[in-house]
C-alpha positions in Angstrom: 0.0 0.0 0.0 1.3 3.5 -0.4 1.7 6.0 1.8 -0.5 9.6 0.9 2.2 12.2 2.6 0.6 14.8 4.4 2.4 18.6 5.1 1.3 20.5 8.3 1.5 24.7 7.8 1.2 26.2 11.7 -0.2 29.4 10.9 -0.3 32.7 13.0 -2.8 32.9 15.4 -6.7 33.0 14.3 -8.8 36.7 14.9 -10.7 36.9 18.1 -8.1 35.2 20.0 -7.6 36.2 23.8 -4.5 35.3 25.4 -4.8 33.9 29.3 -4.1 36.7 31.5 -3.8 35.8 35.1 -5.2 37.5 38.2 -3.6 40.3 39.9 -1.3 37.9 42.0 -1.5 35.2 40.2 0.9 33.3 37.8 -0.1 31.3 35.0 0.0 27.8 36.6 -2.3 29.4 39.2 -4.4 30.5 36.2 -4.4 27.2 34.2 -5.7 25.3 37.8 -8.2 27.8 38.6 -9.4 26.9 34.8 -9.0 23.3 35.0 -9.3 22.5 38.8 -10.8 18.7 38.2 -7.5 17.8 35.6 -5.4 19.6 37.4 -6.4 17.5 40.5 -5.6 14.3 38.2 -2.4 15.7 37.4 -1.3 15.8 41.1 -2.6 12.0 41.8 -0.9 11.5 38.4 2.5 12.2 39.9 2.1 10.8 43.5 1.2 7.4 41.5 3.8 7.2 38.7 6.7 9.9 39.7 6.9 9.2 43.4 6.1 12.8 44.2 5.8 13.0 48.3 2.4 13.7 50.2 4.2 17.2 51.4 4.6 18.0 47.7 1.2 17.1 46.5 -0.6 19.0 49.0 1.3 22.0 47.7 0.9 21.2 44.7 -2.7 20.6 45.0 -2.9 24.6 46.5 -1.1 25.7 43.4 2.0 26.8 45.5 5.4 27.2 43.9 7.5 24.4 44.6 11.3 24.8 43.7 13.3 21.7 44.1 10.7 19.5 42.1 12.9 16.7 40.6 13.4 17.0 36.6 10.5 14.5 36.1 7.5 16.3 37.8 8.9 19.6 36.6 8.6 18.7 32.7 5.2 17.1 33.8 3.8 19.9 35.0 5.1 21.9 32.4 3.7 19.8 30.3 0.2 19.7 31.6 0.1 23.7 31.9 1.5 24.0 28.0 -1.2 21.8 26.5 -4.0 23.9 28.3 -2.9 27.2 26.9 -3.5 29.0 23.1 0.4 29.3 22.4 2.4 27.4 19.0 4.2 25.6 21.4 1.6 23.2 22.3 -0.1 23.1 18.5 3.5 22.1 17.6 4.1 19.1 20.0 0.3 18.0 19.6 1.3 17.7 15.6 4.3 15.9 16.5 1.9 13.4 18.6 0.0 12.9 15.9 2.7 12.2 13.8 4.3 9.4 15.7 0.3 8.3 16.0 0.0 7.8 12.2 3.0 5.9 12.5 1.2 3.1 14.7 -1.4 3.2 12.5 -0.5 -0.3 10.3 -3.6 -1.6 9.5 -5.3 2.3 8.6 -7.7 1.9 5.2 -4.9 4.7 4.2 -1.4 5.2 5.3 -0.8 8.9 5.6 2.9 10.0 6.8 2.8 13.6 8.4 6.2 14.2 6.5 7.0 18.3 7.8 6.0 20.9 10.2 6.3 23.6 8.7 6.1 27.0 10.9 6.3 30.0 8.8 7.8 33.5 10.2 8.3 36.6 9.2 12.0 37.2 7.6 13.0 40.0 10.2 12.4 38.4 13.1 15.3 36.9 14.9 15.3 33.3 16.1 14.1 33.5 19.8 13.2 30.6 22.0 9.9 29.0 20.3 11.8 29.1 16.9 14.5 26.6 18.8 11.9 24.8 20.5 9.8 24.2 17.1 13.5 23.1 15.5 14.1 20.5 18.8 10.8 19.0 17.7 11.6 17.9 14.1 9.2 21.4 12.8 11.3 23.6 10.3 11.3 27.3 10.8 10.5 29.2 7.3 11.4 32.8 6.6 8.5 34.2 4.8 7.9 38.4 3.9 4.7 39.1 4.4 4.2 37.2 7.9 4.4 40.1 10.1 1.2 41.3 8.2 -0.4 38.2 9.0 -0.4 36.9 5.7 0.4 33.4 4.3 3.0 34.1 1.2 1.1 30.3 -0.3 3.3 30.6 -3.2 6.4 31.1 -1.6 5.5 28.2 0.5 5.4 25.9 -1.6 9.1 25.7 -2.6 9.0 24.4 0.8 6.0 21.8 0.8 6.9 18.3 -0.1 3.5 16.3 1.2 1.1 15.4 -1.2 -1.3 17.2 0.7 -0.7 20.3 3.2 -3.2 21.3 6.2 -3.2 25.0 7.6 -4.0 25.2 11.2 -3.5 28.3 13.2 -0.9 28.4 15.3 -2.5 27.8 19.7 -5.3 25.4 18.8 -5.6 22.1 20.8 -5.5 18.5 18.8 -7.5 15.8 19.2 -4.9 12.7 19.3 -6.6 9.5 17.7 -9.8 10.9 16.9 -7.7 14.0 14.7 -6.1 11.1 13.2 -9.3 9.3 12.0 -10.3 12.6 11.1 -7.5 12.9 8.7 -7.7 9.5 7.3 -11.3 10.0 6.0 -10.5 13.5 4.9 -7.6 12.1 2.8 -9.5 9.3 1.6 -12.3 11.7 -0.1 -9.6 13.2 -2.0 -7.9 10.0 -2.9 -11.3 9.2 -4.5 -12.0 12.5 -5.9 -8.5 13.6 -8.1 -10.8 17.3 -8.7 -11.2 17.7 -5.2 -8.4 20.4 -4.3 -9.5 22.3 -1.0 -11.0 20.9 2.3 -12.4 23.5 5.4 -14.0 21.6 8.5 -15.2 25.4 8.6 -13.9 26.5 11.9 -9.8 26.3 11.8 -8.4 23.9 9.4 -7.9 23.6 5.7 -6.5 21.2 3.4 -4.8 21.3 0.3 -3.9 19.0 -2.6 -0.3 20.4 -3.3 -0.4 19.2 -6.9 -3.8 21.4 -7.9 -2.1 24.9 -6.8 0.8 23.7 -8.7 -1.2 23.4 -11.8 -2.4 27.5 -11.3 1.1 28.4 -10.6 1.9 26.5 -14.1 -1.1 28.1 -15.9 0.4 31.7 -15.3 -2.3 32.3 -12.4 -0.5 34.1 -9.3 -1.7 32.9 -6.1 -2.8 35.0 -3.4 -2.6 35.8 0.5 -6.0 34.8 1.2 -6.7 31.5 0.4 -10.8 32.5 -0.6 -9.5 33.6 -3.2 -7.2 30.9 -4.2 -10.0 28.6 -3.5 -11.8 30.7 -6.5 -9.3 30.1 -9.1 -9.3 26.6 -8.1 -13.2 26.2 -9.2 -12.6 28.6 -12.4 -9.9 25.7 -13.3 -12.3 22.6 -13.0 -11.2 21.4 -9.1 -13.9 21.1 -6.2 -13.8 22.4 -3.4 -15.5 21.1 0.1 -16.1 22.2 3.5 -18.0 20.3 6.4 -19.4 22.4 9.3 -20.4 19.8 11.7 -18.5 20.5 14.6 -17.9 17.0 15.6 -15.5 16.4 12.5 -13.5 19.2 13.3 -9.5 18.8 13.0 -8.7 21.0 15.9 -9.6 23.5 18.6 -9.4 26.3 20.5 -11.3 26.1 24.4 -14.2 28.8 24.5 -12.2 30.3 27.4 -9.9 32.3 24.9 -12.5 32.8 22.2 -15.9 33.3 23.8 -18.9 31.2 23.0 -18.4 28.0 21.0 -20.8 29.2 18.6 -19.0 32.3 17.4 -16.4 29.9 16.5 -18.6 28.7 13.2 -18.3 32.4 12.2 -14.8 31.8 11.2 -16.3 29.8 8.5 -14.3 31.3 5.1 -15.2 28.1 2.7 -18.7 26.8 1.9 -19.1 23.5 -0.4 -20.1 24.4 -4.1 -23.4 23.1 -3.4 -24.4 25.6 -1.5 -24.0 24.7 1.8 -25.0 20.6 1.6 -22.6 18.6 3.8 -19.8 18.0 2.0 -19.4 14.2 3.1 -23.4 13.6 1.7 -22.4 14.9 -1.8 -19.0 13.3 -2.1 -21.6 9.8 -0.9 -23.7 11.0 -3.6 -26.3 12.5 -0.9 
């Protein structure tokens, strides 16, 4: 069987965004318990079970008091637990690189899909700080791209540096599903494997995919492709490709907690894509619904 190779784009940060700001007082672990209390409580029986941690240190822990001689272990745990439960790239990036090594497992799949790159694009004038190295330390590749600082994606540019077959654009601080974003993908993939016009996907909240060989084709037709990828979802349909979008919530690829963007329901107002049928689900007419 071959293997459908899959590019992931983290973008900047979607509109509406609101970073966490803690309480006067407060620091952001404190802010991330007072959010998540109940995981948070899991996290501390977590490491009394499987890291040893003492009585003494789980009570403070469990108060949200700074401890500083944690071993190496808990610390990284913790870190760990407060970075996937906050908007930053940091933890879209190691959530994609979870994902990856899940597809991996994934032998007996109906497709094999290998998330080949991470690709993070930033601006050219911006020197490499921190995240940049962290992204680097977990297999994603940096990009220098003009036009970032505007918060625009330079799609044609990128694509000297896209090798998948396919490439997904998800905003840089939204939350991944694990397995169930993985079976997600598969029966995303597997509509376009049936469908060689089908170039563009939207789940219609965050995510888009792209068949890397249709913007090609424009590029090769003299068409220039644009920021905004409405419009390069036009010129795709002027040229013959389909394009699809699915609004159910439940088949979303990602996420971002209603804590840092209001009501869930705003979010299907980021909506950019509809399906060319005018709105029909876009799994019922590639069924034949």
């Amino acid at each position: 069987m071959s293997t459908t190779t899959l590019t992931a784009i983290v973008a900047g940060f979607p509109p509406g965004l609101r970073p966490p700001k803690p309480l006067p007082g407060e620091n952001m672990l404190q802010l991330v318990i007072r959010n998540y209390p109940k995981q948070w409580r899991n996290c501390v029986d977590l490491l009394r079970r499987d890291y040893n941690a003492s009585e003494a240190v789980c009570s403070k822990l469990s108060q949200g008091e700074a401890i500083a001689d944690l071993s190496p272990d808990i610390q990284q745990q913790i870190e760990r637990w407060v970075n996937f439960r906050l908007p930053t790239h940091r933890r879209t990036l190691q959530q994609l690189v979870e994902i990856r090594d899940g597809l991996k497992k994934r032998k007996g799949a109906p497709l094999q899909i290998e998330l080949s790159e991470i690709i993070w694009p930033r601006p050219k004038n911006l020197p490499d700080d921190t995240e940049a190295k962290q992204a680097a330390s977990l297999g994603a590749t940096v990009v220098r791209l003009d036009g970032q600082e505007r918060g625009l994606l330079d799609t044609e540019s990128l694509l000297n540096h896209i090798h998948g077959d396919y490439f997904w654009i998800l905003p840089g601080g939204t939350h991944l599903f694990g397995p169930t974003t993985e079976i997600a993908l598969i029966r995303v993939l597997r509509e376009f494997q049936k469908d060689p016009k089908l170039a563009l996907y939207s789940d219609q909240c965050y995510c888009t995919i792209v068949r890397s060989s249709a913007l090609r084709s424009l590029i090769a037709s003299g068409k220039k492709l644009s920021p905004d990828l409405r419009e390069n979802a036009k010129m795709l349909q002027e040229a013959g490709f389909q394009i699809a979008s699915n609004s159910d919530p439940d088949t979303r690829l990602a996420e971002i907690e209603a804590l840092y963007v209001g009501r869930d329901d705003r979010l299907r107002k980021t909506s950019k894509f509809v399906s060319e049928t005018g709105g029909t689900s876009w799994w019922r007419r590639l069924l034949g619904g």
